[in-house]
N, C-alpha and C positions, 0 to 999 in steps of 0.2 A: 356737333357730330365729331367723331374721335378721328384722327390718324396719326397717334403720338409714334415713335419709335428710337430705339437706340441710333448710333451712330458707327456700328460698328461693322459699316460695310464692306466688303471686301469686292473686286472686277467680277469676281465667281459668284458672290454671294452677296444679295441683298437682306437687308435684317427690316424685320418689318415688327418691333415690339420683341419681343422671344420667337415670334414664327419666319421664318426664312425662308429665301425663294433664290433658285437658281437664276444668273440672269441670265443662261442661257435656252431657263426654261420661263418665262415671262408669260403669261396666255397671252394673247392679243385681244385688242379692244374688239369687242361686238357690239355694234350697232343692235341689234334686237333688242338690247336690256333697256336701251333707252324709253322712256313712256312717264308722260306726269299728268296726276291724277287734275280734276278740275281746280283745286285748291293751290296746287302745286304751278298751275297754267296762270292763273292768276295771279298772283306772286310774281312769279320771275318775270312777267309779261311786266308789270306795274312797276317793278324795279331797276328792271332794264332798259324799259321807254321800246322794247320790241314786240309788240302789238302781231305780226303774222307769225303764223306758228311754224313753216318751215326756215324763216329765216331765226326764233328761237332756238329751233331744233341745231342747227349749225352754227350757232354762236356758242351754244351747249357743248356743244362736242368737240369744237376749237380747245373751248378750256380744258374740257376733259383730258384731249391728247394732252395739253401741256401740263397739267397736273400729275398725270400717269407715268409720264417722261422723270417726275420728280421722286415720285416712291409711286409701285403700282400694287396698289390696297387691295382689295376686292369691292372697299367699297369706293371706292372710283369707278373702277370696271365695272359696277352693277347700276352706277349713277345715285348709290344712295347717300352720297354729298349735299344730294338736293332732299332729302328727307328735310321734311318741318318738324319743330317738335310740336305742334298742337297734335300729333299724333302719341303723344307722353301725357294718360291721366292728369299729371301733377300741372301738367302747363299751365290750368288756368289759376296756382294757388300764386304761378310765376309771375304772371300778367297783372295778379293783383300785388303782390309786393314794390312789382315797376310802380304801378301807379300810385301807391298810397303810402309806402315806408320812405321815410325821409333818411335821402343819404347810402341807400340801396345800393350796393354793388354788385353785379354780374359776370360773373366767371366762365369762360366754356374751354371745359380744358380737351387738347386734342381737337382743335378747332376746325381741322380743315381748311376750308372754304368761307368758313363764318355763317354760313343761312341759318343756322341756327337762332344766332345773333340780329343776324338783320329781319329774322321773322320779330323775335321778342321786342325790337325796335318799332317794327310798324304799330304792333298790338302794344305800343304805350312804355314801354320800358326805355326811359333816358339814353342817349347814343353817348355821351360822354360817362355813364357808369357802367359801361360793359366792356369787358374785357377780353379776346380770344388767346388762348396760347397752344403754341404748337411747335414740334421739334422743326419743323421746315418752315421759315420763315416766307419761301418762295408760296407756302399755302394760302396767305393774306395778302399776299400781292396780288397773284390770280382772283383772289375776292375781288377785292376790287376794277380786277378786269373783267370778271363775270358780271359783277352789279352795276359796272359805266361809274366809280367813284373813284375818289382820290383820297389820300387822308386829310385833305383838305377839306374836301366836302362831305366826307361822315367820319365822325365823330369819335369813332369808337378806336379802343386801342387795343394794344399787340406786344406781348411780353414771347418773344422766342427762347426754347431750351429743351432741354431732356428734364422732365420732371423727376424721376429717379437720381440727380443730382442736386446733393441737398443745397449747393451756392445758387441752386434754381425753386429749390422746393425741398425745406427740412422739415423732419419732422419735429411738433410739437405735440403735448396732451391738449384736447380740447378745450375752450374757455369755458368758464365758468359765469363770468362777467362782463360785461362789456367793457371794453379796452375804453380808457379815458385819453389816451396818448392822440396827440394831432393827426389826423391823414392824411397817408404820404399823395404827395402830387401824382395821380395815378399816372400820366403821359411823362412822366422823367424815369417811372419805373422799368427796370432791365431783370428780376426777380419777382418771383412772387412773396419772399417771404416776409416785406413790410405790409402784408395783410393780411398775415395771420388773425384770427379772430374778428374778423370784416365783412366778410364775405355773402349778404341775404341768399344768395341764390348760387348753386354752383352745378354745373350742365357737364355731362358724361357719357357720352354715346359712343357704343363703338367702341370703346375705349379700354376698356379692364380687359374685354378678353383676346386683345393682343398680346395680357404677357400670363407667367405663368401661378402660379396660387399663390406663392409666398409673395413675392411681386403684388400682385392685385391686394392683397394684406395690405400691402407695407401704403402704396397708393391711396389704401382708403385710410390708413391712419392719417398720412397727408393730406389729404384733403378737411378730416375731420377737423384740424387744424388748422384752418383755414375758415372754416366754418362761424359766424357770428353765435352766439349763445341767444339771439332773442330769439323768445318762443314764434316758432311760426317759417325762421329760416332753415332751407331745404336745399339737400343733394338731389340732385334726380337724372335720369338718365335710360338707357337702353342696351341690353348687348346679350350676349349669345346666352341661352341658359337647359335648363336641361331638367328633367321629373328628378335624375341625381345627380351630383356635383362628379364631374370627372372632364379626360377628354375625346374631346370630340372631331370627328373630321370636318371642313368649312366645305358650303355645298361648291359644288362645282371642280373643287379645287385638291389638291392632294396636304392641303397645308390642316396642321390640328390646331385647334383649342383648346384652352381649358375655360368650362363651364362651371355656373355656380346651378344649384337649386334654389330656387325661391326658400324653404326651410334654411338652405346654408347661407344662402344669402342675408338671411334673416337675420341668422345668428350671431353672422359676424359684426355685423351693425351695432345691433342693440346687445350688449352684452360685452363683444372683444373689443371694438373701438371707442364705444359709446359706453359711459356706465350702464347695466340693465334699469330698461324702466326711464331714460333720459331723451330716449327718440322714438319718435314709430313710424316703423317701417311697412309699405305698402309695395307690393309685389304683384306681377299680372303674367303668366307664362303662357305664351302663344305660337300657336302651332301656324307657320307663315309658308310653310312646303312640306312637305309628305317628309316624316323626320328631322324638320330642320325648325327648332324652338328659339324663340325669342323672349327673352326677358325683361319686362318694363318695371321701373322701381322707382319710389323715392324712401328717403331719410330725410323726416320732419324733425326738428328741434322743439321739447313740449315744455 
């Protein structure tokens, strides 16, 4: 799940990606938004070792304040932190990569909280090949105060930065081949870019439509780069999208977007980043509130 952002806060002005928010106009946390499906109960219940559902509920929302206190997203405020991605078509092409590709690495960039992470972990995907990264480092510590772990006791690692900084994430053209060079010791890594060309699986929620087109461009070029060339490695992800590519207002909120189209979305994949004809991209736009569209995607490597 995404909550990458610039750093370019100001007392007055919080920056959240390219969208900004006064801090003296903050909404306040609502308790209402809070609710988790039976998959969702399950999960955190098992993860947590907190088996009654109101003292879930308040252990929930402890993190929540103290997350919110760090950058307040929307998708905080709405608790979709706690989204699985079994709810992303592509999950289970993920679940089977964990299990069966030797050497598989897992990337979620804009990581949040990590459940992302820690779902693809249950469902079989290596705790030591998974990787979250996110501008707010204080995001992976709260993981671990949400999930009762240490990084002692899971596994998984934590590259922090502003990914629009290329000493954190430069851009490259795609591989071609598979890199024969040694791999880097993923836990001494403070950048992404000794994994260039690495990467089976790389997770995007949330994420692109924090900033603005050209931005989102340059993002998927970076990532394309990062991307392993065997057939069968996939981007995939979630985020705001729209019947046409433009912007948008976010519900609730006075804050805009920008939106792709499934068609724009398409194009820019397979064709600007990707040579035409090298990837195929799979697209799902869904209507989640009365004018309020959501975009499910992946970018398969063929």
């Amino acid at each position: 799940m995404s909550t990458i952002a610039t750093t370019d806060a100001t007392p007055s002005n919080i920056s959240l990606g390219d969208i900004s928010v006064s801090a003296d106009n903050v909404p306040p946390l609502q308790e209402q938004y809070y609710g988790l499906t039976p998959e969702q109960a399950e999960f955190f219940k098992q993860k947590t070792g907190i088996s009654e559902d109101d003292e879930l509920k308040r252990h929930i929302l402890a993190i929540q304040e103290e997350a919110y206190k760090v950058a307040p997203y929307p998708c905080i405020m709405k608790f979709i932190f706690l989204y699985l991605p079994t709810r992303l078509p592509a999950y289970e092409d993920v679940v089977k990569i964990g299990r069966t590709r030797e050497g598989a690495i897992l990337l979620d960039i804009g990581c949040c909280l990590g459940a992302d992470i820690r779902k693809a972990v249950v469902d079989g995907f290596p705790a030591e090949r998974t990787i979250g990264s996110d501008i707010h480092p204080e995001f992976w510590e709260l993981g671990h105060k949400l999930f009762r772990t240490t990084a002692d006791t899971f596994a998984g690692h934590f590259i922090p930065g502003d990914v629009l900084d290329p000493a954190i994430l430069s851009i490259v053209e795609p591989f071609k081949a598979v890199t024969d060079s040694p791999e880097p010791e993923l836990k001494s890594l403070t950048t992404l870019n000794p994994l260039h060309g690495r990467l089976s699986v790389i997770h995007a929620s949330n994420f692109f439509h924090l900033f603005n087109e050209p931005k989102q461009l340059h993002m998927a070029h970076a990532l394309a780069g990062l991307l392993s060339p065997e057939p069968g490695s996939i981007i995939f992800g979630g985020n705001r999208g729209g019947h046409e590519k433009g912007t948008v207002a976010e519900m609730d909120s006075t804050m805009e977007v920008f939106c792709h189209s499934p068609q724009s979305w398409t194009e820019l994949w397979d064709g600007v980043v990707f040579p035409k004809g090298h990837v195929e991209v799979e697209t799902l736009l869904l209507e989640v509130n009365a004018g309020f569209w959501y975009l499910l995607w992946s970018v398969k490597k063929l």
